[in-house]
C-alpha positions in Angstrom: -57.9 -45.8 -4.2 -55.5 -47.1 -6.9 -51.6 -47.1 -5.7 -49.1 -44.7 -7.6 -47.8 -46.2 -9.8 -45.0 -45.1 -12.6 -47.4 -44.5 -15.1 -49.3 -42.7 -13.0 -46.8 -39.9 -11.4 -47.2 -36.4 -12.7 -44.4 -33.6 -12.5 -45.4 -30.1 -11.9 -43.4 -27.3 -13.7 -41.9 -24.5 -10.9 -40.4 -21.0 -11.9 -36.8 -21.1 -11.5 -35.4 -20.6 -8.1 -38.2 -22.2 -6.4 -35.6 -24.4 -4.2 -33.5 -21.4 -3.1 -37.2 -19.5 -2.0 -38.1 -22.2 -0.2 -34.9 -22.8 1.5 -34.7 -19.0 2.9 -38.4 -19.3 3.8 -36.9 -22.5 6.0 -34.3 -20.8 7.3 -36.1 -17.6 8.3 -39.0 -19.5 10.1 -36.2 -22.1 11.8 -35.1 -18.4 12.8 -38.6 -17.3 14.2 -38.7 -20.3 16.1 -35.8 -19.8 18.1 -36.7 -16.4 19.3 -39.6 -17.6 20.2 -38.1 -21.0 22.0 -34.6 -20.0 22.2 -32.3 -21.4 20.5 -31.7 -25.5 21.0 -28.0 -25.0 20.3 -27.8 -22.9 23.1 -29.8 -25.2 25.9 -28.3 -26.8 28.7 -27.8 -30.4 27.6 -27.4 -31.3 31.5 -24.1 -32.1 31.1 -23.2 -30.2 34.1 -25.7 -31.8 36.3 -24.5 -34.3 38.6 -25.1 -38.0 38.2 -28.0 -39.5 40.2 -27.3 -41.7 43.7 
């Protein structure tokens, strides 16, 4: 396998607003997975638990 190379890189055209799709798509599934998980933000963080002997 030959390594990239400049001459070798190809852009691909995307219909306008791609990014913004994408970035809601992120958002909702970063979404999804804290109802499912709960949300890390949210998680004890142990900083109430006492230090060990």
């Amino acid at each position: 396998m030959t390594p990239a190379t400049p001459a070798s890189r190809c852009f691909v055209e995307v219909p306008s607003g791609t990014r913004q799709r994408i970035e809601a798509l992120i958002e909702n599934l970063i979404d999804l997975c804290d109802q499912l998980d709960g949300d890390a933000d949210l998680e004890d963080g142990a900083d109430e638990e006492p230090e060990p002997p």
